[in-house]
C-alpha positions as CSV (number, residue, x, y, z in Angstrom):
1,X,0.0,0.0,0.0
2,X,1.2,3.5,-0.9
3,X,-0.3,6.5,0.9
4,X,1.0,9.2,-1.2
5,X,-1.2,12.2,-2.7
6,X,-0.9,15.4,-4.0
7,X,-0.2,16.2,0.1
8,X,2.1,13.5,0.9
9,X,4.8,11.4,0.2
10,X,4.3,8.0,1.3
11,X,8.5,6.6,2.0
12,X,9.7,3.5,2.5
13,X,12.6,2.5,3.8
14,X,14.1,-1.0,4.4
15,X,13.2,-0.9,8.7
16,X,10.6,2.3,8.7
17,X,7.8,3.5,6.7
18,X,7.2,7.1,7.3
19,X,5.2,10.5,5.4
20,X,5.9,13.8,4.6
21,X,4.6,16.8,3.9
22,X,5.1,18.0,0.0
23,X,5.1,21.6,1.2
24,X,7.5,21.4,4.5
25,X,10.1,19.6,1.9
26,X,9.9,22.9,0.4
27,X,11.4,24.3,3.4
28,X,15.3,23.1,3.9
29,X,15.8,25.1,7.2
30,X,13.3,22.4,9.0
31,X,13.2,18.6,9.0
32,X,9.9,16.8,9.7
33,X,8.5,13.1,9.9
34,X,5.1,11.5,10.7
35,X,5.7,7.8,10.9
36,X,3.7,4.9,10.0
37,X,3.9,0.7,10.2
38,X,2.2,-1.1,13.5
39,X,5.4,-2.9,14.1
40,X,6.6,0.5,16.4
41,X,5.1,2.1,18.9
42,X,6.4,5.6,20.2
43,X,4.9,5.6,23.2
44,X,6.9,6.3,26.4
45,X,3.6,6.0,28.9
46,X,0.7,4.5,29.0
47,X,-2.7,6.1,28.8
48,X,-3.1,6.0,32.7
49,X,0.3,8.5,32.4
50,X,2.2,5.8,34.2
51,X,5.7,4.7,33.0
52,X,5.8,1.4,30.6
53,X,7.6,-1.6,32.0
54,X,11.8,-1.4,31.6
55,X,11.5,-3.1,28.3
56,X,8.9,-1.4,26.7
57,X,10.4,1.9,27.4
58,X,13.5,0.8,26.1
59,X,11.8,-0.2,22.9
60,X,10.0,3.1,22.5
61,X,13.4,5.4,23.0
62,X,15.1,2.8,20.6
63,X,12.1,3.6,18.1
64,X,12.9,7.1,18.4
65,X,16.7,6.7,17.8
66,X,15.9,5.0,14.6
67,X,13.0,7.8,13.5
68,X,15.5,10.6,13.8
69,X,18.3,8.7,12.3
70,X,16.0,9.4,8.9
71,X,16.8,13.3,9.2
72,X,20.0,12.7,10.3
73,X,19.2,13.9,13.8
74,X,19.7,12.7,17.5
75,X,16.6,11.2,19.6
76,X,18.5,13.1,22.8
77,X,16.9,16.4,21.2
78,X,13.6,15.3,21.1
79,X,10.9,16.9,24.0
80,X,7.6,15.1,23.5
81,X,4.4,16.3,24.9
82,X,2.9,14.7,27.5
83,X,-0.4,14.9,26.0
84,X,-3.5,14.8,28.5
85,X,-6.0,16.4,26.2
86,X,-5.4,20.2,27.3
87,X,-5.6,22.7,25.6
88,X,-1.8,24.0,27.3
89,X,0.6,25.4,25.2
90,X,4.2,25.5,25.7
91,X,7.3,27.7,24.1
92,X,10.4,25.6,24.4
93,X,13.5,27.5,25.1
94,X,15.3,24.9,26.0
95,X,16.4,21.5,26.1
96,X,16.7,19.8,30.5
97,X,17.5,16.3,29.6
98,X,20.2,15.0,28.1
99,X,20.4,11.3,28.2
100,X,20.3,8.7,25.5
101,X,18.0,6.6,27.1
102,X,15.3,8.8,28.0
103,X,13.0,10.9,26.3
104,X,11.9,14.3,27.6
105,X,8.0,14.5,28.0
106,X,6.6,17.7,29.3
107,X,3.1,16.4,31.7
108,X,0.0,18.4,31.1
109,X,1.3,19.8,27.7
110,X,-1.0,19.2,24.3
111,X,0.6,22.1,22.5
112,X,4.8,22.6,21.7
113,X,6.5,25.3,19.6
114,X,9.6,26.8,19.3
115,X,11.9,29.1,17.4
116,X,15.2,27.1,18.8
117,X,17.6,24.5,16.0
118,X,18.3,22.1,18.6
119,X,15.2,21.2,20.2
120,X,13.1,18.6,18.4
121,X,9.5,18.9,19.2
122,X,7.4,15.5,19.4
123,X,3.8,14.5,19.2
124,X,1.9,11.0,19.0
125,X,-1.5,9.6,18.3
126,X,-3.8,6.7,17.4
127,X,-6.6,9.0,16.1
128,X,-6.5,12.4,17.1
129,X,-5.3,15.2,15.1
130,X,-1.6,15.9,14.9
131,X,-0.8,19.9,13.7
132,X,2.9,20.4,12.3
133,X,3.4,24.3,11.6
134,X,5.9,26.2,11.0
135,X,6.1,30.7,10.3
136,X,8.7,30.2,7.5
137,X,9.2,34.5,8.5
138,X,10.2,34.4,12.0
139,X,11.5,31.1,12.0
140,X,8.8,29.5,14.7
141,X,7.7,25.6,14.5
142,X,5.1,24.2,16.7
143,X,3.8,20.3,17.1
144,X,0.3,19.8,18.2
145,X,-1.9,17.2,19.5
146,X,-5.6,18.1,19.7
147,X,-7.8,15.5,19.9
148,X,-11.8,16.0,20.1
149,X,-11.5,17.2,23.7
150,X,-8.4,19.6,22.4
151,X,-10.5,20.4,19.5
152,X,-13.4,21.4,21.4
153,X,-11.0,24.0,23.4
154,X,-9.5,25.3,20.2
155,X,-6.2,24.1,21.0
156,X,-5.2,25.0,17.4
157,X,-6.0,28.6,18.0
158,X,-4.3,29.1,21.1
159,X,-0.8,27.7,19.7
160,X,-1.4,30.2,17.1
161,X,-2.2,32.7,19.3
162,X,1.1,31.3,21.7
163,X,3.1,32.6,18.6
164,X,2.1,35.2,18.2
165,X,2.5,36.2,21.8
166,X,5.6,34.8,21.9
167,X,7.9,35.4,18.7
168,X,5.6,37.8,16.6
169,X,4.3,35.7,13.9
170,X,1.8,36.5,11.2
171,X,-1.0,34.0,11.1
172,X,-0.9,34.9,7.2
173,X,2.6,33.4,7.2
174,X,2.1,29.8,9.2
175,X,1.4,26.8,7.2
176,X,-0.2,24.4,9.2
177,X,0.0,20.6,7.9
178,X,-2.6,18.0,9.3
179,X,-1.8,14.5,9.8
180,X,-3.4,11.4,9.7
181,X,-6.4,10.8,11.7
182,X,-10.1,9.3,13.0
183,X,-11.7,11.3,10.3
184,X,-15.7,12.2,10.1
185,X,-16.8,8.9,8.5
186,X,-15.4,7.0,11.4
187,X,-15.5,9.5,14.6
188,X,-18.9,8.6,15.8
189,X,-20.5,9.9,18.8
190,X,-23.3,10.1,21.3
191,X,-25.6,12.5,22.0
192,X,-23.6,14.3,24.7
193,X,-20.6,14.7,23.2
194,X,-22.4,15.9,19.5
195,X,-24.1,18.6,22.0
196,X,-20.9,19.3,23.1
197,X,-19.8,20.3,19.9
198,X,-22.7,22.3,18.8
199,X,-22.6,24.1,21.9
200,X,-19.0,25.0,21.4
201,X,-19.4,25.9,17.6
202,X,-22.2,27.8,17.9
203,X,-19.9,30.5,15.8
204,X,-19.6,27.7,13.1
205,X,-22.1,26.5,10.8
206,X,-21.8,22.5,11.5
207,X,-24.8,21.2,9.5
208,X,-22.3,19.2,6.9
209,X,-20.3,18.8,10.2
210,X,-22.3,16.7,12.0
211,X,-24.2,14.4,10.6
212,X,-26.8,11.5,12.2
213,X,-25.8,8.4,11.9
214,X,-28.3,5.4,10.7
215,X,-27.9,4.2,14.2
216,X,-29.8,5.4,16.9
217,X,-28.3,8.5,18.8
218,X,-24.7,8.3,16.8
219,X,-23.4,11.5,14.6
220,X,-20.6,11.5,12.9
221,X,-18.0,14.8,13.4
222,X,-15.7,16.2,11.2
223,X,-13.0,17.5,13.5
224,X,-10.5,18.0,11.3
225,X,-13.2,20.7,9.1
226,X,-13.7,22.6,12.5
227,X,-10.1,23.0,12.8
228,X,-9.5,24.4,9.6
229,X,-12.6,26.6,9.5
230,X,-10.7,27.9,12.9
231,X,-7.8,28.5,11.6
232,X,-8.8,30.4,8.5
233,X,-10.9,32.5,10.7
234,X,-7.5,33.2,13.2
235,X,-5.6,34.5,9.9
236,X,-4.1,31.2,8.3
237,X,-4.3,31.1,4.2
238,X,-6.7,28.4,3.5
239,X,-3.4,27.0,1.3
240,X,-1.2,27.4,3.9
241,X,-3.5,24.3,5.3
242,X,-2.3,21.4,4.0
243,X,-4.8,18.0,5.0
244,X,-2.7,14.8,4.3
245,X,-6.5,13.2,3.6
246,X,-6.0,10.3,5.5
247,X,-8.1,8.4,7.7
248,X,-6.6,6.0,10.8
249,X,-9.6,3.8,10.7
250,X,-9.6,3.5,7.0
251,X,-5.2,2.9,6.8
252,X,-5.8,0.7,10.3
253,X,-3.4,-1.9,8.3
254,X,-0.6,0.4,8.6
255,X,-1.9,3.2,11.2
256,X,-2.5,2.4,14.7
257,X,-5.9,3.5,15.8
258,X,-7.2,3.8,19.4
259,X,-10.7,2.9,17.8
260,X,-9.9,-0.3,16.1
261,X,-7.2,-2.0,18.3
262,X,-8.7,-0.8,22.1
263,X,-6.3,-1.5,24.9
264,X,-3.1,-1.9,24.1
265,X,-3.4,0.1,21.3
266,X,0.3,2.0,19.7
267,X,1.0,5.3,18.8
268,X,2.5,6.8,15.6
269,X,4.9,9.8,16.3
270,X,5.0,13.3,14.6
271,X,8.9,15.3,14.8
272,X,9.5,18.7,13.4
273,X,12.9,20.4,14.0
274,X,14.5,23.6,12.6
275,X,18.0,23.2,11.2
């Protein structure tokens, strides 16, 4: 299976299968990767935020040290966010650990950006939306994870708004690239959390957004339409958005996916790094 598109590119290597972005290659001052393949699993703690067992760990920092091999980088710059479906967003200045077999994660952090060239900022998921920007102008990346809870606090928004507090960008200048995810003919939900929704987007017009299912008291959402209508309406150039298309429920053969594998479920990564 090849996942490339007019988005993507869809690479294969002989130990790692991996995508990238058609317009970050553009960009040589900044390295990215969102990888793929349900061998690995990038996780570094469980779901309960509790440490995986010696081994697993192990695995997990080993998977890393391979994934940054492919931009000819070191895993030791890498600060993953801890990722507890806030809507917290954190500037990196930088780097506290330094240590080959550990990986920095930052607790209670959805949201990392960045203007530094030795800091490697890290994201994961099995389903929720990954955001990899970057202000091409002021030199700023960010990784985010926003998931439907993140998505209902407008996570995307606020690491926009973080950079512009922070190191001046121009929302007209950020390209924002979305990675594979639960997309809307797979995210179904009940009733409470489809209220949710419309009471949070009251300001957006969600009637080809959520959509009734032929099940009783199921909708389906499109999340990752939400975060691009936001996102237009903060400043960004609807083709500064870039959607790599892709569904983890309908690629579950090579994309792990909370949905379809349930406990004990893996994680895909998302780096980004300015050289």
């Amino acid at each position: 299976m090849n996942l490339s598109n007019e988005n993507v590119i869809h690479i294969k290597d002989k130990d790692m299968e991996y995508l990238q972005f058609r317009k970050l290659l553009e960009y040589t001052e900044i390295k990215h990767i969102y990888t793929l393949g349900l061998e690995k699993d990038y996780r570094t703690v469980k779901a309960n935020r509790e440490p995986l067992d010696r081994d697993k760990y192990k695995q997990a920092v080993k998977n890393y040290a391979e994934l940054c091999e492919k931009i000819d980088e070191s895993h030791i710059e890498i600060i993953q966010a801890g990722q507890t479906h806030s809507d917290h967003v954190k500037a990196i200045n930088k780097k506290e650990i330094q240590d080959p077999e550990k990986i920095e994660r930052l607790d209670n952090t959805d949201a990392l950006i960045t203007n530094k060239k030795d800091i490697i900022l890290a994201t994961t998921n099995a389903d929720c939306i990954l955001l990899l920007m970057y202000d091409p102008v002021k030199k700023v990346i960010a990784n985010v994870h926003s998931g439907w809870k993140g998505t209902l606090q407008r996570i995307s928004i606020k690491t926009v708004e973080k950079m512009k507090e922070e190191y001046d960008s121009n929302p007209e200048d950020i390209i924002c690239c979305i990675c594979p995810s639960i997309r809307k003919c797979h995210f179904e939900v009940d009733k409470e959390v489809k209220d949710m929704f419309e009471n949070g987007f009251k300001d957006i017009d969600t009637n080809d957004i959520i959509e009734e299912t032929k099940k009783d008291e199921k909708w389906n959402i499109d999340t990752v339409e939400i975060n691009k209508i936001m996102l237009q309406r903060e400043g960004l150039k609807e083709e500064n958005i870039i959607d790599s298309k892709l569904c983890s429920v309908c690629n579950k053969n090579i994309i792990h996916s909370f949905r379809v594998e349930k406990e004990g479920y893996g994680v895909e990564a998302a780096i980004i790094k300015l050289n």
